[in-house]
C-alpha positions as CSV (number, residue, x, y, z in Angstrom):
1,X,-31.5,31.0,15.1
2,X,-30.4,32.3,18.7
3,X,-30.3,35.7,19.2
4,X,-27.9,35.9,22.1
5,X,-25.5,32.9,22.7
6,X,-22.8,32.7,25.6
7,X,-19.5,30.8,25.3
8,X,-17.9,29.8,28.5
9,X,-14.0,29.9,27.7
10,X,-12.0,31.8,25.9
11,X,-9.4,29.1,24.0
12,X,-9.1,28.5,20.3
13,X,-11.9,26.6,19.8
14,X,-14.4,28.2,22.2
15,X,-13.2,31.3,20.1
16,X,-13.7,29.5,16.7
17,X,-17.1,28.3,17.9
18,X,-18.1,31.5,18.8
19,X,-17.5,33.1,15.2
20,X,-19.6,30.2,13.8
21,X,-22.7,31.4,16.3
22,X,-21.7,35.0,14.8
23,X,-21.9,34.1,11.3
24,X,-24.9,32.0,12.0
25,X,-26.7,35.7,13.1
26,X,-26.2,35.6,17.0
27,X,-24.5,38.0,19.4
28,X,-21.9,36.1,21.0
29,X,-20.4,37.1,24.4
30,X,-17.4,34.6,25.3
31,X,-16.7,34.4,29.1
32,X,-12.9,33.5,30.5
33,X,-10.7,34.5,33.5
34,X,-7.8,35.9,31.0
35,X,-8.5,39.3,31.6
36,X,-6.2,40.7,28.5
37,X,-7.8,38.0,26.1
38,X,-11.0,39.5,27.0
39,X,-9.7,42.8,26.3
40,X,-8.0,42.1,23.1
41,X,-11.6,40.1,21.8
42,X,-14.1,43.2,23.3
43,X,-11.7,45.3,21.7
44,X,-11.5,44.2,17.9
45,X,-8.0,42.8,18.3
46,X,-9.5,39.0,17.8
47,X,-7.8,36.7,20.3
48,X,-4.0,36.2,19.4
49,X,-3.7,34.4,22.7
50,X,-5.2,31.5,21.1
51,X,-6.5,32.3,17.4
52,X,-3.2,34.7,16.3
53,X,-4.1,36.6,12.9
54,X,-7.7,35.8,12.9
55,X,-10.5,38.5,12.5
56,X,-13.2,38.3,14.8
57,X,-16.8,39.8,13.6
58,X,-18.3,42.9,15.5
59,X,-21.4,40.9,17.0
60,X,-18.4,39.3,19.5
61,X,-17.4,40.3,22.5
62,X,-15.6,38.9,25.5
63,X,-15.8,39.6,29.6
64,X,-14.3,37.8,33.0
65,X,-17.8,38.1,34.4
66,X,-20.1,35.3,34.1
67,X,-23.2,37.2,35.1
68,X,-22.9,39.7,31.8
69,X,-22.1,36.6,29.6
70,X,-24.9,34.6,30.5
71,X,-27.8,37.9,30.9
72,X,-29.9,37.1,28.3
73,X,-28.3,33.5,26.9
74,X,-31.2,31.6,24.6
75,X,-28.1,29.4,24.1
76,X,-25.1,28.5,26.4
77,X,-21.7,27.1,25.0
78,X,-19.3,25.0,27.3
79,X,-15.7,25.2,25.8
80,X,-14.0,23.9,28.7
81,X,-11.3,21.7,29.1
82,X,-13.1,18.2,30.7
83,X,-11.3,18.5,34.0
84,X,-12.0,22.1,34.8
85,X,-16.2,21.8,33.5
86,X,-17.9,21.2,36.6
87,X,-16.2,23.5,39.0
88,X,-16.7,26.4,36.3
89,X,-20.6,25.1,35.4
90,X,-20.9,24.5,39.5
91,X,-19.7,28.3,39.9
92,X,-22.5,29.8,37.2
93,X,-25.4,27.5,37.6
94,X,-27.3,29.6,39.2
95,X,-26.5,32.3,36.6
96,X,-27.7,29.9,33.5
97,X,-31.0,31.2,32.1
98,X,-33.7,28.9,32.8
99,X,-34.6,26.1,29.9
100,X,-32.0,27.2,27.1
101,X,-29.8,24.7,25.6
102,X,-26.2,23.6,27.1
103,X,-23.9,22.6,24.4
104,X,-20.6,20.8,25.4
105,X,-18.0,21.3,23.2
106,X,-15.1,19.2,25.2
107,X,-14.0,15.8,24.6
108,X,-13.1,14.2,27.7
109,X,-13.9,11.5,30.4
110,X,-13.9,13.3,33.9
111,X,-11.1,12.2,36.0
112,X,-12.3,9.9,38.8
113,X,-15.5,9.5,37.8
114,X,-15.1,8.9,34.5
115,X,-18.7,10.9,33.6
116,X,-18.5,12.0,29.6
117,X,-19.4,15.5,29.4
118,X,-22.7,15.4,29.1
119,X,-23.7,14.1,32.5
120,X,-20.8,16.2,33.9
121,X,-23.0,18.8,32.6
122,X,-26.2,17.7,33.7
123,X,-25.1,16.8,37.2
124,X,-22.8,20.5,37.8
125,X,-25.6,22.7,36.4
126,X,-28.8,20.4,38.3
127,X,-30.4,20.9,34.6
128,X,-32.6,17.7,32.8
129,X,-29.9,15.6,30.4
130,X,-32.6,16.4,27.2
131,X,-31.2,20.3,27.7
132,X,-27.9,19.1,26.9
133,X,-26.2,18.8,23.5
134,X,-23.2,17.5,22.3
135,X,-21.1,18.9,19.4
136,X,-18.5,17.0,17.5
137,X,-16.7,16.5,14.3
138,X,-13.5,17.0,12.4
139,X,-13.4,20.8,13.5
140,X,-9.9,22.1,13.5
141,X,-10.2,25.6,15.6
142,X,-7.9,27.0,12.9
143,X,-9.6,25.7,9.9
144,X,-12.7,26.6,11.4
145,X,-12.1,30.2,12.2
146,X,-10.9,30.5,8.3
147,X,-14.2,29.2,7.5
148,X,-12.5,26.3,5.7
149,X,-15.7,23.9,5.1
150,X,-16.1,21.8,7.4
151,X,-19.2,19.2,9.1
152,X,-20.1,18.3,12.5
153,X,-22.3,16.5,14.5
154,X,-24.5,17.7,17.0
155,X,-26.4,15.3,19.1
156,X,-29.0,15.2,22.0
157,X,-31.5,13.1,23.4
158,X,-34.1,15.6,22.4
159,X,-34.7,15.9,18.6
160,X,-35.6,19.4,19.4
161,X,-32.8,20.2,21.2
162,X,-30.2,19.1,18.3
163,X,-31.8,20.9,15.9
164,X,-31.9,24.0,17.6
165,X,-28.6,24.1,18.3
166,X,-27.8,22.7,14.5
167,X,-30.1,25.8,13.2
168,X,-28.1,28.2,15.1
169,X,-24.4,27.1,14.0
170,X,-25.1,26.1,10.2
171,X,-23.5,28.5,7.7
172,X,-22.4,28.2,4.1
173,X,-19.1,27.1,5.6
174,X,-20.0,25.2,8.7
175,X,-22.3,22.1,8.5
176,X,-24.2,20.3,11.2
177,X,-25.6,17.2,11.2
178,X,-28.4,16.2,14.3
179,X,-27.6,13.0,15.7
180,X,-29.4,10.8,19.1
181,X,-26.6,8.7,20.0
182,X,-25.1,11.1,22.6
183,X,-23.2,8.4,23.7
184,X,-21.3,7.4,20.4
185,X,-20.8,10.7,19.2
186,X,-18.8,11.5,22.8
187,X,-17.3,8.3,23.1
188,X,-15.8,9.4,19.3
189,X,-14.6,12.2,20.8
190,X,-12.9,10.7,23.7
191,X,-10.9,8.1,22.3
192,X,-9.5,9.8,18.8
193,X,-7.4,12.1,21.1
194,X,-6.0,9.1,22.5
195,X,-5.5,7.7,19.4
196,X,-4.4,11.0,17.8
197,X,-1.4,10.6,20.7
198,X,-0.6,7.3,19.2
199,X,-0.5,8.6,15.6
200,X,1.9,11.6,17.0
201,X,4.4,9.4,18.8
202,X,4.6,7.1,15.4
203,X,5.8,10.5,13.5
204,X,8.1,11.9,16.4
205,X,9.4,8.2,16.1
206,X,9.9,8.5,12.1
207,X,8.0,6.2,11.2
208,X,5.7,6.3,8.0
209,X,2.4,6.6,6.6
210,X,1.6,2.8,6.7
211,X,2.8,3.0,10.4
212,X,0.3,5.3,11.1
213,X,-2.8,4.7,8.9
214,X,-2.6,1.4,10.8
215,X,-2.6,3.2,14.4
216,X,-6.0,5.0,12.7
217,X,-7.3,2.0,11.6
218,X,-6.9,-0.2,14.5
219,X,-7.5,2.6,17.1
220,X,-10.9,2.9,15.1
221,X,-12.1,-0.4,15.8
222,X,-11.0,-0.1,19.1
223,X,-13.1,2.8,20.2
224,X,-16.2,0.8,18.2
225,X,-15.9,-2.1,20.2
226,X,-15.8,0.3,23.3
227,X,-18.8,2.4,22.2
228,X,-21.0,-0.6,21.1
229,X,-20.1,-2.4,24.6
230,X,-21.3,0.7,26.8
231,X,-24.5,1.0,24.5
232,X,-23.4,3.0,21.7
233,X,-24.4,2.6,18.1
234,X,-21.2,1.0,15.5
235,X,-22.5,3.2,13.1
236,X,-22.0,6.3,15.0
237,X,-18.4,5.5,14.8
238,X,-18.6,5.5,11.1
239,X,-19.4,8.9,11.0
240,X,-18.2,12.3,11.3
241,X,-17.8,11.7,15.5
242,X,-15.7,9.0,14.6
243,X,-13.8,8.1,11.7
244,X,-14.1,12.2,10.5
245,X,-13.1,13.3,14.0
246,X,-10.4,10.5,14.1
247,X,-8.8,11.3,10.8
248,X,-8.8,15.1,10.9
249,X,-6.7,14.6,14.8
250,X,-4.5,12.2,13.5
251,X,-3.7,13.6,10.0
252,X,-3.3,17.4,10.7
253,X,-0.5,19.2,12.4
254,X,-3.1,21.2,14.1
255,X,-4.4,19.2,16.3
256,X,-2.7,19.4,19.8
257,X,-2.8,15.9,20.4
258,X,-0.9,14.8,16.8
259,X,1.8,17.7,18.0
260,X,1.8,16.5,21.5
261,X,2.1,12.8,20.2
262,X,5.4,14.0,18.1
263,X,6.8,15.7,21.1
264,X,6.3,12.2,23.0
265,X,7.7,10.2,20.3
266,X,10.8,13.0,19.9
267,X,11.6,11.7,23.6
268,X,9.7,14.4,25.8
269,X,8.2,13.9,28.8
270,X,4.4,15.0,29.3
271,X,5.1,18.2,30.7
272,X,8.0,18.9,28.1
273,X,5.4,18.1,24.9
274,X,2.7,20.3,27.0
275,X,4.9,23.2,27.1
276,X,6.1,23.0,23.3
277,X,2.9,22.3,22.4
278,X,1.1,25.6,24.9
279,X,-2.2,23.8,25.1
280,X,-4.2,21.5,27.0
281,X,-4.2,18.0,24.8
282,X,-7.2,16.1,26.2
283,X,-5.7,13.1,25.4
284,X,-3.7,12.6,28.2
285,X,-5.8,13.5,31.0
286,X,-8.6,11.3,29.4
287,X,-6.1,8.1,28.6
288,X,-6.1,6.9,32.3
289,X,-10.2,7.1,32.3
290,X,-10.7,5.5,28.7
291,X,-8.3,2.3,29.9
292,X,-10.1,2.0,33.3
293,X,-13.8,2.2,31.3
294,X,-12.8,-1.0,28.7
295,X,-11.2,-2.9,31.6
296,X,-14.3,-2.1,33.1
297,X,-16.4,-3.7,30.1
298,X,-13.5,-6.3,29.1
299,X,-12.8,-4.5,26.0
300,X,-9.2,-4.6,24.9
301,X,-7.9,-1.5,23.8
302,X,-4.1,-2.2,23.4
303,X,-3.1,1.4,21.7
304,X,-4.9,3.1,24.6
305,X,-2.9,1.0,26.7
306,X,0.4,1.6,25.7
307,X,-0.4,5.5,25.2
308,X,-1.0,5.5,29.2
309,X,2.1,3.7,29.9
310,X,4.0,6.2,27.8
311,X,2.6,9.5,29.1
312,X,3.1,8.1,32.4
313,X,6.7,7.2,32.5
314,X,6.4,3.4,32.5
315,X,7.3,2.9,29.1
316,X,9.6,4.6,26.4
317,X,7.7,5.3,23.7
318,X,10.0,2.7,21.4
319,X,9.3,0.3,23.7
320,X,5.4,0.9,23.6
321,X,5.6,0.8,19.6
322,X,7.5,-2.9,19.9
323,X,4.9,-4.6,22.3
324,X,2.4,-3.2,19.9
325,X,3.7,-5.5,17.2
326,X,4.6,-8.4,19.1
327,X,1.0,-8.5,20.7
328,X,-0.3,-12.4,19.2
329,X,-1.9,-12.9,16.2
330,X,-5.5,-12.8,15.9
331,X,-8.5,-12.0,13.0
332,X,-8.8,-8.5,12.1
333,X,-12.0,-9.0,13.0
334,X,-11.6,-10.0,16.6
């Protein structure tokens, strides 16, 4: 169990994170630059910013200096969006208590480099990859800060690692499960937001159920034929990183990629969804980067490749939707 854990960011699932540290037995300190969210969690007020109308236990607290979060850390939370991890990490390293345990929470492929999280994390904070961790799962910030039951996956290199950090998040309503295929589980991550956009434009578009357990079901075997190129194991995809992850984004109305998705298929443009939606979908920052990585490996990933054509203005999203079923005919399988 970790007596002091410190959770870089202050959004709705750093926030939800947090509580399932505090239920676990820890003292949680979250750390973000919104000075009034800060306030309103170090307060009692919870975080109606990000988690409106959800309690908050005593044992957290929240400040906009990285030096008091991180005094004292046995375990170190990253719940960052994937484009703004490294200059954050890069800003704190030298404030990261020697040998404790980074967990990434985001799900992302850095711009440009296209690094998953986990060696964004490595390289930003100079720290040995076996220190990192990787969390994942169907975990719906909302859901999860109800203490609606719920699984996850956390995963490391080091066996140790993974089930330190699985010892200090389990509670009677929040299950983790220790996995070694860092890879996979990330790679999960990654590409259901994508796929989660997919699923969205197919609603804003009206279209029904079959339209869209077809989007999950293709998109599925899609990211396994990504994963098993770069190294990963198909079975990981199976799982709660994958096909758990990928049904809870593209089934509930609280994820922000479904809602962004809708807003897309409605006829919005990016930064129309993004401000109905008033949150970061990783999804479209990480479309670009998934699409570049399977050209990379000659994996086809036709959903992902319409999805980037959509969110950046080459294609109406009807449009996208038609060349999807015209592609040729071909084996499931294939």
């Amino acid at each position: 169990m970790s007596r002091r854990a410190a959770v870089l960011g202050t959004g709705s699932w750093g926030t939800a994170f947090g509580l399932v540290l505090a239920d676990a037995g820890a003292d949680v300190v979250l750390w973000g630059r919104r000075a009034q969210v800060c306030a309103d969690v170090a307060a009692g007020r919870g975080n109606p910013a990000y988690l409106p109308g959800a309690p908050l236990p005593a044992s957290m607290t929240a400040t906009t200096d990285a030096a008091v979060a991180l005094a004292g850390a046995d375990l170190v939370v990253l719940a960052l969006p994937s484009q703004v991890l490294r200059p954050v990490l890069e800003g704190v390293a030298d404030r990261l208590p020697p040998g404790v345990p980074l967990v990434s929470l985001a799900k992302g492929l850095e711009s440009g480099t296209r690094l998953r999280m986990s060696q964004v994390v490595a390289e930003a904070a100079a720290v040995p990859a076996e220190r990192v961790a990787v969390l994942s799962g169907p975990n719906l910030a909302r859901e999860v800060a109800e203490r609606q039951p719920t699984a996850a996956v956390v995963a490391a290199s080091d066996v140790a690692v993974a089930d330190l950090v699985a010892t200090a998040c389990a509670t009677s309503a929040f299950r983790p499960y220790t996995h070694h295929d860092v890879l996979g589980v990330e790679l999960g991550g990654v590409v259901k937001n994508v796929v989660g956009l997919a699923v969205g434009m197919a609603e804003g578009l009206g279209y029904g159920d079959n339209a869209k357990a077809s989007i999950i079901t293709r998109g599925l075997a899609q990211t396994s034929r990504l994963a098993v190129a770069l190294g990963a194991e198909a079975a990981t995809l199976a799982g709660l990183a994958g096909m758990g992850d990928l049904v809870a984004t593209c089934a509930s109305p609280l994820s922000r990629n479904h809602q962004t998705g809708v807003q897309l298929g409605r006829g919005l443009d990016v930064a129309a969804a993004a401000a109905v939606v008033r949150q970061t979908a990783e999804g479209v920052r990480s479309a670009p980067s998934v699409l570049a990585l399977a050209r990379e490996v000659g994996v086809e990933m036709p959903i992902v490749e319409q999805v980037v054509d959509v969110v950046e203005g080459r294609t109406p999203v009807r449009e996208a939707a038609r060349l999807l079923l015209a592609r040729t005919l071909k084996h499931e399988g294939a």
